[in-house]
FIMAR-827268 format. One record per residue: residue number from 1; residue in one letter; chain; x, y, z of N, C-alpha, C, O in turn. Coordinates in nm, 2 decimals, decimal comma. Layout:
BEGIN
+-----+------+------+--------+--------+--------+--------+--------+--------+--------+--------+--------+--------+--------+--------+
: pos : code : unit :   n.xx :   n.yy :   n.zz :  ca.xx :  ca.yy :  ca.zz :   c.xx :   c.yy :   c.zz :   o.xx :   o.yy :   o.zz :
+-----+------+------+--------+--------+--------+--------+--------+--------+--------+--------+--------+--------+--------+--------+
: NUM :    a :    A :      X :      Y :      Z :      X :      Y :      Z :      X :      Y :      Z :      X :      Y :      Z :
...
+-----+------+------+--------+--------+--------+--------+--------+--------+--------+--------+--------+--------+--------+--------+
This chain:
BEGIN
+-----+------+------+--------+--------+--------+--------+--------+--------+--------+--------+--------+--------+--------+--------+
: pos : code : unit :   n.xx :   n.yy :   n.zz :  ca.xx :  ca.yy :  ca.zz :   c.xx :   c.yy :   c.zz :   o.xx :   o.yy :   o.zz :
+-----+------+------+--------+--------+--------+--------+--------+--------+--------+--------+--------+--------+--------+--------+
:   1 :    x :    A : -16,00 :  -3,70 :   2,17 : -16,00 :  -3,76 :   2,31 : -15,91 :  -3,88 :   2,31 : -15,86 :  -3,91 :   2,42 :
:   2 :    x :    A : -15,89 :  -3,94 :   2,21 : -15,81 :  -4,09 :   2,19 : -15,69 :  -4,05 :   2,25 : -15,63 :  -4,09 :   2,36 :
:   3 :    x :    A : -15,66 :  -3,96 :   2,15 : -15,47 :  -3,89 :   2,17 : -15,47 :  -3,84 :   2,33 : -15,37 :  -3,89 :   2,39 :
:   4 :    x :    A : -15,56 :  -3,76 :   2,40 : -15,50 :  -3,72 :   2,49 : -15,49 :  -3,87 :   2,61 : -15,41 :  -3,89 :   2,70 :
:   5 :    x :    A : -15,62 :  -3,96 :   2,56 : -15,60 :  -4,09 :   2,65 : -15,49 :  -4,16 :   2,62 : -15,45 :  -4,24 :   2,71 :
:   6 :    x :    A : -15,43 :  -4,16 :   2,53 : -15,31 :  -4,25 :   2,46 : -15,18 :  -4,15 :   2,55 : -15,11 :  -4,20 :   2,63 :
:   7 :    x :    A : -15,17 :  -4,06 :   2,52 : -15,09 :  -3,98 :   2,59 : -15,05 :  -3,99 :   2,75 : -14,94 :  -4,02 :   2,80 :
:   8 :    x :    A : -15,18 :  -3,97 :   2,81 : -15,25 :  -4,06 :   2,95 : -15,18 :  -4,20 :   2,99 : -15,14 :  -4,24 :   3,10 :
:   9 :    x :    A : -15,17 :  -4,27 :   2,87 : -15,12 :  -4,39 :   2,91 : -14,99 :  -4,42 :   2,88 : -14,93 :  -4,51 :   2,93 :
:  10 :    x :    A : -14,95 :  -4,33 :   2,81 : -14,76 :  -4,30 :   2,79 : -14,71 :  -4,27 :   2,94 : -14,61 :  -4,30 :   3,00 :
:  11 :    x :    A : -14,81 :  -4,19 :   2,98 : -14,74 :  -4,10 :   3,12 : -14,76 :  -4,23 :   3,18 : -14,66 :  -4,26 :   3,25 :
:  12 :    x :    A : -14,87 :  -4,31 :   3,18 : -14,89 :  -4,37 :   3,30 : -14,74 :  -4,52 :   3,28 : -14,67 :  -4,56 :   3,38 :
:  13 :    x :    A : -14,73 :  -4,54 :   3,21 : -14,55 :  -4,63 :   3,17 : -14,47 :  -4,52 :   3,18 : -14,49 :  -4,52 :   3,30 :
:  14 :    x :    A : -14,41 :  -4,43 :   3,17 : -14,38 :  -4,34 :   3,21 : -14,30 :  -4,35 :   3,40 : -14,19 :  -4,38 :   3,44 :
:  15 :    x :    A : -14,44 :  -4,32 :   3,46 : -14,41 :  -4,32 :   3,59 : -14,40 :  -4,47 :   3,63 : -14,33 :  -4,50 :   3,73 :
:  16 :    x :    A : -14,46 :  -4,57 :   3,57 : -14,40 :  -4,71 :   3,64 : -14,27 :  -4,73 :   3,61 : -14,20 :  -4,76 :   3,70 :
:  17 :    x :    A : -14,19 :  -4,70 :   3,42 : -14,08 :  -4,72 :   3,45 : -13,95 :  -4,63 :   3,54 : -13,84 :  -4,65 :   3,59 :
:  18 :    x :    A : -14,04 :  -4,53 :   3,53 : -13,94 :  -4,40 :   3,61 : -13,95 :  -4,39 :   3,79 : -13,87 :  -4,33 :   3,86 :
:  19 :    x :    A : -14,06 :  -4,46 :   3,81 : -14,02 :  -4,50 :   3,96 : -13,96 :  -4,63 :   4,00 : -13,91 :  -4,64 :   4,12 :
:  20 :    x :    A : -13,96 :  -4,73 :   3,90 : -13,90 :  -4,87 :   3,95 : -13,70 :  -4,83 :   3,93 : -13,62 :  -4,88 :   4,01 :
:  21 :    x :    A : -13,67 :  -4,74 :   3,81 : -13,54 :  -4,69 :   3,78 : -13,48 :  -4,60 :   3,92 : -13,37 :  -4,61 :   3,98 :
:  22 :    x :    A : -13,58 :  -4,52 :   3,95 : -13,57 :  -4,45 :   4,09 : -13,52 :  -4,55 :   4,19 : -13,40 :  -4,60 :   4,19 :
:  23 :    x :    A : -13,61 :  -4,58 :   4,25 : -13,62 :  -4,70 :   4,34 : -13,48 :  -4,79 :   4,30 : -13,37 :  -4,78 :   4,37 :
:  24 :    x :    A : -13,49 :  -4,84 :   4,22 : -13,36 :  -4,98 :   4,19 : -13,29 :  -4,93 :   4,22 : -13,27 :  -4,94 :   4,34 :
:  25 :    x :    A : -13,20 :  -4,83 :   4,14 : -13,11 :  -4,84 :   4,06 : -13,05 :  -4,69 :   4,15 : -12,93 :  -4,67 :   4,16 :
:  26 :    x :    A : -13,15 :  -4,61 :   4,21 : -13,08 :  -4,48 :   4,28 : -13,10 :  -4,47 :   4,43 : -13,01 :  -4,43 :   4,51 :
:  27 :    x :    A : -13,23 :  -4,53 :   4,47 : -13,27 :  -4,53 :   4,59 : -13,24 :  -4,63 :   4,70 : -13,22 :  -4,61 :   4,82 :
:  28 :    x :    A : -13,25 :  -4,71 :   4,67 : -13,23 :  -4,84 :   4,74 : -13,06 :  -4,84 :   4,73 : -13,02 :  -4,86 :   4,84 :
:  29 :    x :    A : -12,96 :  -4,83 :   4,65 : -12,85 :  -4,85 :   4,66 : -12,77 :  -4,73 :   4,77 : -12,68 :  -4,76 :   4,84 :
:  30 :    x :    A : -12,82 :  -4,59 :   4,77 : -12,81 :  -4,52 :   4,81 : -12,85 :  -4,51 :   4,99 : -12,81 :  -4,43 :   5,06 :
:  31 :    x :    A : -12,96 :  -4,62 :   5,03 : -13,01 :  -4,62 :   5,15 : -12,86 :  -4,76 :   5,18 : -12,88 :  -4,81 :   5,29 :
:  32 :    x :    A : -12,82 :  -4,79 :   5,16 : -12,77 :  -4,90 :   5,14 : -12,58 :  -4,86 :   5,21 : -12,51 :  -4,90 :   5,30 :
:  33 :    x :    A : -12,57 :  -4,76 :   5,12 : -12,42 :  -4,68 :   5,13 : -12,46 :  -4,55 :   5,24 : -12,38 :  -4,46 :   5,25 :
:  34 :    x :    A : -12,59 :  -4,55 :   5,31 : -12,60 :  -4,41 :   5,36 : -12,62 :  -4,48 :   5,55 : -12,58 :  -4,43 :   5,65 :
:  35 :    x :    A : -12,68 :  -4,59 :   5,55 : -12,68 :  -4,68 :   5,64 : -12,60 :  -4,73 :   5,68 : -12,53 :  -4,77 :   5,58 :
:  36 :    x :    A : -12,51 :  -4,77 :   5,85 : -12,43 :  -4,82 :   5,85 : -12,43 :  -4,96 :   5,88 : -12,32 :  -5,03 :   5,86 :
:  37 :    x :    A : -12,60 :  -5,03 :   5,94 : -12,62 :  -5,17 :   5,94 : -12,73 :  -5,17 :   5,83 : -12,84 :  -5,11 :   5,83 :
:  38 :    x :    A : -12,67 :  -5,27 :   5,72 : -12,73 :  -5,33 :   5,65 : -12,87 :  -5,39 :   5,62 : -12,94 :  -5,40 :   5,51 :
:  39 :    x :    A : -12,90 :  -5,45 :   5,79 : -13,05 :  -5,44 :   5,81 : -13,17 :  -5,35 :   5,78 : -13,28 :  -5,36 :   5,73 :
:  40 :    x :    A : -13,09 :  -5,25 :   5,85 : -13,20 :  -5,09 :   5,85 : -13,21 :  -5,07 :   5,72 : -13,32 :  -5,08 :   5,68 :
:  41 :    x :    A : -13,08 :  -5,05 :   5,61 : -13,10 :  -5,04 :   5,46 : -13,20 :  -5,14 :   5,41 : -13,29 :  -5,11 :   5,33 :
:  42 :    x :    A : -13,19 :  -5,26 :   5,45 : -13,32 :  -5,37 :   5,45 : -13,40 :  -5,32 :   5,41 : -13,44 :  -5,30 :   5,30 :
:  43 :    x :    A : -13,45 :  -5,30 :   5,59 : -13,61 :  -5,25 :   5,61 : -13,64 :  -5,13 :   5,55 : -13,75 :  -5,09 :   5,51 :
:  44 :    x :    A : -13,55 :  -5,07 :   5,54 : -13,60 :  -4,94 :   5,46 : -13,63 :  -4,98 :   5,28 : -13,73 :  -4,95 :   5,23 :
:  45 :    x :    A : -13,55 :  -5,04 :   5,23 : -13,58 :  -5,08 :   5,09 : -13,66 :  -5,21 :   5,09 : -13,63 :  -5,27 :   4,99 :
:  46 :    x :    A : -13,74 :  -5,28 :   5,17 : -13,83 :  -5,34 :   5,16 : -14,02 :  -5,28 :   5,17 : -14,11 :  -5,34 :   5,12 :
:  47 :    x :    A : -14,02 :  -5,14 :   5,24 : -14,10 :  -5,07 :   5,23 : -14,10 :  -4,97 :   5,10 : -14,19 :  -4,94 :   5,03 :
:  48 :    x :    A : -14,00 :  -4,95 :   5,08 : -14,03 :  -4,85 :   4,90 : -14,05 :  -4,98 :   4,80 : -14,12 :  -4,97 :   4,70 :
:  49 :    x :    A : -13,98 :  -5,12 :   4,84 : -14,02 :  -5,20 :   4,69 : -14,17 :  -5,23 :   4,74 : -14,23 :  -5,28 :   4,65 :
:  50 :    x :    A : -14,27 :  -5,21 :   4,87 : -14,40 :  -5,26 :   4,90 : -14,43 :  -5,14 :   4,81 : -14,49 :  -5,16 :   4,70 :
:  51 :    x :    A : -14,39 :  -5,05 :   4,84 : -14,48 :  -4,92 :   4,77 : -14,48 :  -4,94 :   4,62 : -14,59 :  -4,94 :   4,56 :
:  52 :    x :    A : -14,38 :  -4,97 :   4,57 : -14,36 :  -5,02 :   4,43 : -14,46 :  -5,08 :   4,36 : -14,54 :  -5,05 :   4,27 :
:  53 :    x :    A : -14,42 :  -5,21 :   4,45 : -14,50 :  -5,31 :   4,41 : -14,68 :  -5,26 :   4,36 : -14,75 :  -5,30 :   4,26 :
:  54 :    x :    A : -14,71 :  -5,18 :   4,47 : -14,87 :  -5,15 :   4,48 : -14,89 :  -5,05 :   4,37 : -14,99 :  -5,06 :   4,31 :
:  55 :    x :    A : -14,79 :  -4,94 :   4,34 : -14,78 :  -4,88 :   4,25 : -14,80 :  -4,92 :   4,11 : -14,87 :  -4,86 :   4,02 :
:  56 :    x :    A : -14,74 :  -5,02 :   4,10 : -14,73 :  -5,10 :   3,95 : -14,87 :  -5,16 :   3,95 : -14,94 :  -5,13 :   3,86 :
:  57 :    x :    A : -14,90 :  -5,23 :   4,03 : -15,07 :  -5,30 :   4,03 : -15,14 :  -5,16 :   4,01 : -15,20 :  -5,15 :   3,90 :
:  58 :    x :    A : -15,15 :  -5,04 :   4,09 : -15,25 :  -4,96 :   4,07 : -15,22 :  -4,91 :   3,92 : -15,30 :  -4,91 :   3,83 :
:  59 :    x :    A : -15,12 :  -4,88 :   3,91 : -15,08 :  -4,83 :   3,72 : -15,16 :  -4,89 :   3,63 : -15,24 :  -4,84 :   3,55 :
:  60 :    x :    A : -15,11 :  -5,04 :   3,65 : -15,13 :  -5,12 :   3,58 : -15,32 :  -5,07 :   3,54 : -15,36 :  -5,02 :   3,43 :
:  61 :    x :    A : -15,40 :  -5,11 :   3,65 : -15,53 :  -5,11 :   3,67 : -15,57 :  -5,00 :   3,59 : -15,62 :  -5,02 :   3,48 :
:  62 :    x :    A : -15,54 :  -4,89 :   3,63 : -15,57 :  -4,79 :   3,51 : -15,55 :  -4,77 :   3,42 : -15,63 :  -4,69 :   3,37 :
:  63 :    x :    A : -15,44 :  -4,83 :   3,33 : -15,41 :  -4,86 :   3,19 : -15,47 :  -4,93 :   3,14 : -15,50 :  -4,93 :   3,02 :
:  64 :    x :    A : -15,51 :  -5,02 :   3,23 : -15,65 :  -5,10 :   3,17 : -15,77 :  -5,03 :   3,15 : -15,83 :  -5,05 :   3,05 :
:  65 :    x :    A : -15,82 :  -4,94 :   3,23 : -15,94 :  -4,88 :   3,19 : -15,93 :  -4,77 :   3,06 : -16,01 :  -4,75 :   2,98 :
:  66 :    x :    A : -15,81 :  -4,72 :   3,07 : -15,75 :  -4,64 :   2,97 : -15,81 :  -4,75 :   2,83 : -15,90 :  -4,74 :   2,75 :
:  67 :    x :    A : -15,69 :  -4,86 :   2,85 : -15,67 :  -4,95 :   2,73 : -15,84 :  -4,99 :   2,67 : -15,87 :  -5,01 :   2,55 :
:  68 :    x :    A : -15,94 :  -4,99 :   2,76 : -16,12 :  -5,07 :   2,73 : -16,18 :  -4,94 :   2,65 : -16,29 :  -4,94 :   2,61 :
:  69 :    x :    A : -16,07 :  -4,82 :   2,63 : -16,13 :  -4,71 :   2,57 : -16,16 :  -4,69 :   2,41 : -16,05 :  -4,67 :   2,35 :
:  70 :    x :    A : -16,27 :  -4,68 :   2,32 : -16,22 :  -4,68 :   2,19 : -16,12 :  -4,57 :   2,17 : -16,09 :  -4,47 :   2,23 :
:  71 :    x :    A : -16,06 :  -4,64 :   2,02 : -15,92 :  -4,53 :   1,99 : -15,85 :  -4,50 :   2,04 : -15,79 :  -4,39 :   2,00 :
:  72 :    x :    A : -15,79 :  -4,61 :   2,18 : -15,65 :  -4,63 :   2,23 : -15,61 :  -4,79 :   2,23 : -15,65 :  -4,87 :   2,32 :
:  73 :    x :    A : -15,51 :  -4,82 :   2,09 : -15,45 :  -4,92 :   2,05 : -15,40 :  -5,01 :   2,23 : -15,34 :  -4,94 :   2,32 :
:  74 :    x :    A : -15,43 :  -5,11 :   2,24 : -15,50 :  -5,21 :   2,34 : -15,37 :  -5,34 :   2,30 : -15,28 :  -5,34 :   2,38 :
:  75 :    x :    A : -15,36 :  -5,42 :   2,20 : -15,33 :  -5,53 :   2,17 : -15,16 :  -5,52 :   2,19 : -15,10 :  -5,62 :   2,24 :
:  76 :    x :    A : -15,10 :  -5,43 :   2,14 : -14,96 :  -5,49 :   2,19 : -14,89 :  -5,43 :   2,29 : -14,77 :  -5,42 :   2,30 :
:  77 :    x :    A : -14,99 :  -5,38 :   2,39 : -14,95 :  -5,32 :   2,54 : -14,98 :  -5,43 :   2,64 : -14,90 :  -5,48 :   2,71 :
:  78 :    x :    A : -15,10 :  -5,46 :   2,64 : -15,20 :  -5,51 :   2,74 : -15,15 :  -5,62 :   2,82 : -15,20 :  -5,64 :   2,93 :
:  79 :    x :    A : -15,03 :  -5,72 :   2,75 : -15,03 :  -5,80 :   2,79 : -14,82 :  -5,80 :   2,88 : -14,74 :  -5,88 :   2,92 :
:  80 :    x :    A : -14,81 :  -5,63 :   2,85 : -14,71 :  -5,61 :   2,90 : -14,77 :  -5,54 :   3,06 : -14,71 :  -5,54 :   3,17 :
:  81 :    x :    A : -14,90 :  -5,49 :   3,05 : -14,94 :  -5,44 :   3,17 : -14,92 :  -5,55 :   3,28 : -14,87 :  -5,54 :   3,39 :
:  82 :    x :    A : -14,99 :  -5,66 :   3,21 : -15,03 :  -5,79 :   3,29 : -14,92 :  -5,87 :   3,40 : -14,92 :  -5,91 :   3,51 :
:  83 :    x :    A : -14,81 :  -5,85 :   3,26 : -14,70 :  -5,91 :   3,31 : -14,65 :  -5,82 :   3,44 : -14,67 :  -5,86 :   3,55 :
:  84 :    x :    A : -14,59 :  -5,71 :   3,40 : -14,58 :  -5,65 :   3,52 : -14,61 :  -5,64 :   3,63 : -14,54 :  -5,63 :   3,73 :
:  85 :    x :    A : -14,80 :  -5,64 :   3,62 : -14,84 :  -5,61 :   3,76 : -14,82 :  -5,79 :   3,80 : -14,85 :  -5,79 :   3,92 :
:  86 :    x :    A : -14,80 :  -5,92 :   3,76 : -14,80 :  -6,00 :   3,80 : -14,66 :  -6,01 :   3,83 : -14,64 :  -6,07 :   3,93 :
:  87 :    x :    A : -14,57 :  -5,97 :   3,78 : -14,45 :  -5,97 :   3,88 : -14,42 :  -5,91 :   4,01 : -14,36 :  -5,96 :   4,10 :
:  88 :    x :    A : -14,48 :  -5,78 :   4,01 : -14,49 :  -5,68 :   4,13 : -14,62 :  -5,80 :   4,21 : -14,60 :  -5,80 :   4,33 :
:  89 :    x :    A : -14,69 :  -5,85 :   4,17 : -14,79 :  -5,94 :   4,31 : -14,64 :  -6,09 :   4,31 : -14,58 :  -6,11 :   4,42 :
:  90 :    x :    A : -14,61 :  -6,14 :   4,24 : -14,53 :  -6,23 :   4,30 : -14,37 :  -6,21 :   4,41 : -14,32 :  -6,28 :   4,50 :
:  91 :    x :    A : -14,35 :  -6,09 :   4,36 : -14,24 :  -6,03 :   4,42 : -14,29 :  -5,96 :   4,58 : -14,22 :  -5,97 :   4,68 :
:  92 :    x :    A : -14,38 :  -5,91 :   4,58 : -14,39 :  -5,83 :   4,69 : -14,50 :  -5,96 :   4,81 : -14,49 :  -5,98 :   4,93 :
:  93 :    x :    A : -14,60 :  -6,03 :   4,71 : -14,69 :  -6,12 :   4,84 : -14,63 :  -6,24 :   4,84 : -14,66 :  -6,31 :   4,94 :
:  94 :    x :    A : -14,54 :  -6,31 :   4,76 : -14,49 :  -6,44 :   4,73 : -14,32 :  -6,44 :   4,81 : -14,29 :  -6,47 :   4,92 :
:  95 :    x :    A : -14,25 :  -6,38 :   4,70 : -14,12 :  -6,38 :   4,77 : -14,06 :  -6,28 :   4,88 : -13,96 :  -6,29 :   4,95 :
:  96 :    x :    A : -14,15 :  -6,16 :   4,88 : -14,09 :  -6,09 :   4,95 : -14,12 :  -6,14 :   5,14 : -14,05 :  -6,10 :   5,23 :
:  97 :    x :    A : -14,19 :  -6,20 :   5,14 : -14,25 :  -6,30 :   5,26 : -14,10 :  -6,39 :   5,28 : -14,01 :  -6,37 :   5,37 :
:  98 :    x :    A : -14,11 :  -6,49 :   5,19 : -13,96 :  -6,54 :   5,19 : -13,84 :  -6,51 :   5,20 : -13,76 :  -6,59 :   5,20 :
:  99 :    x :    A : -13,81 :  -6,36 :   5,20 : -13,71 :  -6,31 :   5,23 : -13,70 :  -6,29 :   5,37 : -13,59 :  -6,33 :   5,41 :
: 100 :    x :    A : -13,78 :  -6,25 :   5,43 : -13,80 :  -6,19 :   5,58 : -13,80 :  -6,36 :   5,65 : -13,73 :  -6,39 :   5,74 :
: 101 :    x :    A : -13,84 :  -6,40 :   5,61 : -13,82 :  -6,57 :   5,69 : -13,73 :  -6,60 :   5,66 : -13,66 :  -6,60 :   5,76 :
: 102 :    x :    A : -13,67 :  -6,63 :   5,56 : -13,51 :  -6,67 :   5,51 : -13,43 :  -6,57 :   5,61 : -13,36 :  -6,64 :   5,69 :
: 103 :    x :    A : -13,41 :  -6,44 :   5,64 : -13,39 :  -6,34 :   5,74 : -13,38 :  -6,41 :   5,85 : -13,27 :  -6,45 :   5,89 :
: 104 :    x :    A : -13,50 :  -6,42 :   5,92 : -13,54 :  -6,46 :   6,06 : -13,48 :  -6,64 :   6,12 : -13,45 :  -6,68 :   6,23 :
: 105 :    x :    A : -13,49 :  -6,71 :   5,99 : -13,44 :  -6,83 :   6,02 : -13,33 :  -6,85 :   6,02 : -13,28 :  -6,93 :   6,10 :
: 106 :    x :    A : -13,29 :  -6,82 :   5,97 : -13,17 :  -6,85 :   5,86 : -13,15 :  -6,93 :   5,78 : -13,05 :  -7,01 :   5,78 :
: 107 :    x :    A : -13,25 :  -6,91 :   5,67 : -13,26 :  -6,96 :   5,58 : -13,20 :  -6,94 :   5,51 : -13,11 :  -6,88 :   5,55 :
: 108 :    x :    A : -13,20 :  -6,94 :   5,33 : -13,11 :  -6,95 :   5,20 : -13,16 :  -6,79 :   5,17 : -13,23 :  -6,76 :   5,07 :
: 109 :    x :    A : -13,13 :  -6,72 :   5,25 : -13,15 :  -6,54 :   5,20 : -13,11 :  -6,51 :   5,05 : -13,17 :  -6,48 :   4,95 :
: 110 :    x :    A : -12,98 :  -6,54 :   5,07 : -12,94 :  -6,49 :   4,92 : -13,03 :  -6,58 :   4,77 : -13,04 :  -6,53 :   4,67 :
: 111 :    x :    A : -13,08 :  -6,68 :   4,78 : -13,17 :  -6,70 :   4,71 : -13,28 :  -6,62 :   4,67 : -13,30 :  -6,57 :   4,56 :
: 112 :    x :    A : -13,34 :  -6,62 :   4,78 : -13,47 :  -6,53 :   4,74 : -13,47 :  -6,39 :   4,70 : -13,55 :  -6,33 :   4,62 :
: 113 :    x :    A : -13,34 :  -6,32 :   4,76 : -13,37 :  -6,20 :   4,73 : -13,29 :  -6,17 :   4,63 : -13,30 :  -6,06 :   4,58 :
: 114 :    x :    A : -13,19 :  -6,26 :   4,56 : -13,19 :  -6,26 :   4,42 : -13,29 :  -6,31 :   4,37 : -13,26 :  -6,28 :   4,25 :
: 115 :    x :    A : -13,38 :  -6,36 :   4,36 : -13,51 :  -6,43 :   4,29 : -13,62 :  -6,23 :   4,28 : -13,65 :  -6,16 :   4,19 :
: 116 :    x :    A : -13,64 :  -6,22 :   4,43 : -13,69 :  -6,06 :   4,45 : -13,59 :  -5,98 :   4,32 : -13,63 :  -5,96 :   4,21 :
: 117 :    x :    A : -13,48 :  -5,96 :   4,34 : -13,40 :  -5,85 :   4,24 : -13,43 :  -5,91 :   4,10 : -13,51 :  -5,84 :   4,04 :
: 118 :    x :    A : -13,41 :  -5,99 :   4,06 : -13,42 :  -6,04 :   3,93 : -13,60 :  -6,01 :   3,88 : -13,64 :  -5,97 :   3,77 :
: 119 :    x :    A : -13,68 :  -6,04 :   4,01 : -13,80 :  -5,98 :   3,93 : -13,85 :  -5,85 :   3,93 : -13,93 :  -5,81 :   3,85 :
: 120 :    x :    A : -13,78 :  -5,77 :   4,03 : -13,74 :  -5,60 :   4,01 : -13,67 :  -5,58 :   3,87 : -13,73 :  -5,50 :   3,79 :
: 121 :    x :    A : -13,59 :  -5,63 :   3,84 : -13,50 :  -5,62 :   3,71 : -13,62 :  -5,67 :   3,58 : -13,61 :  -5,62 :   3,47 :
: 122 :    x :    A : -13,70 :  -5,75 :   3,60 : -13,73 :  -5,82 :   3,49 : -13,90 :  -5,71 :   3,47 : -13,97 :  -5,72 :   3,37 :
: 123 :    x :    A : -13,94 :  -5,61 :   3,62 : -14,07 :  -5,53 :   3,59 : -13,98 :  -5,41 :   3,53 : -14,07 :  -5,35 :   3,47 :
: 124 :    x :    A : -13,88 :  -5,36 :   3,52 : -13,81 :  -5,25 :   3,49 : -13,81 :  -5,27 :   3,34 : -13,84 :  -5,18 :   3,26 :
: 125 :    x :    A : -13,76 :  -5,39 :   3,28 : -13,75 :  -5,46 :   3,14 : -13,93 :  -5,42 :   3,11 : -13,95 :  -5,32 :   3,04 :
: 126 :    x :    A : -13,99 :  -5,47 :   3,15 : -14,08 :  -5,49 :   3,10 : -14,17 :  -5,37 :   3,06 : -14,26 :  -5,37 :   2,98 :
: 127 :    x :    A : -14,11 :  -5,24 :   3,15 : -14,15 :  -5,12 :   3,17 : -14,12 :  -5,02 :   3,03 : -14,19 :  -4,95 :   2,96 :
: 128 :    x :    A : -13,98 :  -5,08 :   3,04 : -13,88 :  -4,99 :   2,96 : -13,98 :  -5,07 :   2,81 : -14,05 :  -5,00 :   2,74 :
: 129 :    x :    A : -13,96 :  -5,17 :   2,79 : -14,02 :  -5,27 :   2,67 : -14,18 :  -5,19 :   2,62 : -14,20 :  -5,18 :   2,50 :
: 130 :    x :    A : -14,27 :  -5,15 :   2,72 : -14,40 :  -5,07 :   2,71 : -14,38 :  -4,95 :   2,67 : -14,45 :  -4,89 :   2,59 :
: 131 :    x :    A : -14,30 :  -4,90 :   2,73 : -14,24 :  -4,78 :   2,68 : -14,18 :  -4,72 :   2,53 : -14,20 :  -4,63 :   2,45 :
: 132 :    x :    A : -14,12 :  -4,83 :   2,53 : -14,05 :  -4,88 :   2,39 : -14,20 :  -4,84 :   2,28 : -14,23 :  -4,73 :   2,22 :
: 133 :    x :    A : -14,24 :  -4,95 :   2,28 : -14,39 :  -4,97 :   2,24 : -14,47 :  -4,81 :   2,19 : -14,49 :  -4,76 :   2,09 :
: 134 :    x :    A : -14,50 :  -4,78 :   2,35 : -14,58 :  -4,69 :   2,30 : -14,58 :  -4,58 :   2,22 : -14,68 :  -4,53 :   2,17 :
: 135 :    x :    A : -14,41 :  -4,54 :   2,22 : -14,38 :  -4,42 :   2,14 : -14,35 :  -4,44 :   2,03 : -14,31 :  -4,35 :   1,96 :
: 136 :    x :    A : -14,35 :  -4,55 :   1,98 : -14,34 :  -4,61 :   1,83 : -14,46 :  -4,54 :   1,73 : -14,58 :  -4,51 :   1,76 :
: 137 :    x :    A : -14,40 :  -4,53 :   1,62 : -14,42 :  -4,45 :   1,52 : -14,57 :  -4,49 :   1,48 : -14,65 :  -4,41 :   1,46 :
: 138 :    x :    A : -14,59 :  -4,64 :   1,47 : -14,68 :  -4,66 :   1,42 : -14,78 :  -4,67 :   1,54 : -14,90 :  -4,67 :   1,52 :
: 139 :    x :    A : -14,72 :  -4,69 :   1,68 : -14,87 :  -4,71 :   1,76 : -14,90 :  -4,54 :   1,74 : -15,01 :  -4,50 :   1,70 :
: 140 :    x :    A : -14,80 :  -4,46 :   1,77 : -14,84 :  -4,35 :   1,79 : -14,95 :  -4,24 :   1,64 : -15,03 :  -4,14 :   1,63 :
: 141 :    x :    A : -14,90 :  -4,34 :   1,57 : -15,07 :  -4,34 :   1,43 : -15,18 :  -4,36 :   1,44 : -15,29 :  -4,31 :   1,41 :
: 142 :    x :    A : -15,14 :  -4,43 :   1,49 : -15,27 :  -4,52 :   1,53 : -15,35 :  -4,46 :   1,63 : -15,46 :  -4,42 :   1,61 :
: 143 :    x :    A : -15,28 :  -4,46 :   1,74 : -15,32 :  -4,36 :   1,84 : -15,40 :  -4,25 :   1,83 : -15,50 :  -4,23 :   1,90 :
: 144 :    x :    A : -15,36 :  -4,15 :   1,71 : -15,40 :  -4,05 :   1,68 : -15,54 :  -4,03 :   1,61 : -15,61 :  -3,93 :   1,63 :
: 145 :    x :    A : -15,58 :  -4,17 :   1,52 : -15,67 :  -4,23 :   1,46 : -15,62 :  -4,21 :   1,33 : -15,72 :  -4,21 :   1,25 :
: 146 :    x :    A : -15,51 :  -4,19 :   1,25 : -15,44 :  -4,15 :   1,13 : -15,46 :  -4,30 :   1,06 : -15,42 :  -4,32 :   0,94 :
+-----+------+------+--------+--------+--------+--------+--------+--------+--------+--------+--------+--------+--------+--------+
């Protein structure tokens, strides 16, 4: 039962780093070049990073229940979950607010939404970094109960 939960929780890093790579790096650039006002590419990539965002918190949450399981190695993931889902809550309820006002006012846009990209860039790191992790020889021992 350990292995197939450990496995469970590969998939589940898995799909957070393989949707944030989606999203970044193919989708959002592409709504971007397929749009002819820049805005609409906006608003359009401000709803997939909400969805993101909620994605990574819900992931996250079940990896945790995964992680409270005996015989799924817990200690050098757990605190990559955390980070993550605490960047997806800063980026999506903190700055992504500040973007749309910075927007509306005219305020320092390019601030924030380099502040937003950089912490897209920094849950993708942190994704790939769990990922890293989990298929490692020795968690993957451990995992197994070897």
């Amino acid at each position: 039962m350990a292995s197939v939960l450990s496995r469970l929780h590969a998939l589940l890093g898995a799909l957070w780093w393989g949707g944030t790579t989606a999203l970044a790096f193919v989708a959002v650039p592409v709504l971007f070049r397929h749009f002819e006002q820049p805005a609409l590419a906006g608003a359009a990539a401000a709803k997939l990073f909400a969805a993101q965002s909620v994605g990574t918190v819900v992931l996250g949450m079940v990896a945790f229940v995964l992680l409270s399981r005996p015989g799924v190695a817990a200690r050098p993931v757990r605190g990559l979950w955390a980070g993550g889902m605490a960047l997806a809550v800063v980026n999506q309820w903190l700055v992504a607010p500040l973007i749309v006002g910075a927007r509306a006012s005219g305020g320092n846009l390019a601030l924030w939404h380099g502040l937003g990209s950089l912490l897209i860039v920094a849950q993708w790191l942190t994704a790939l970094v769990l990922l890293w992790r989990l298929s490692s020889p020795v968690l993957t021992t451990q995992h197994q109960g070897h």
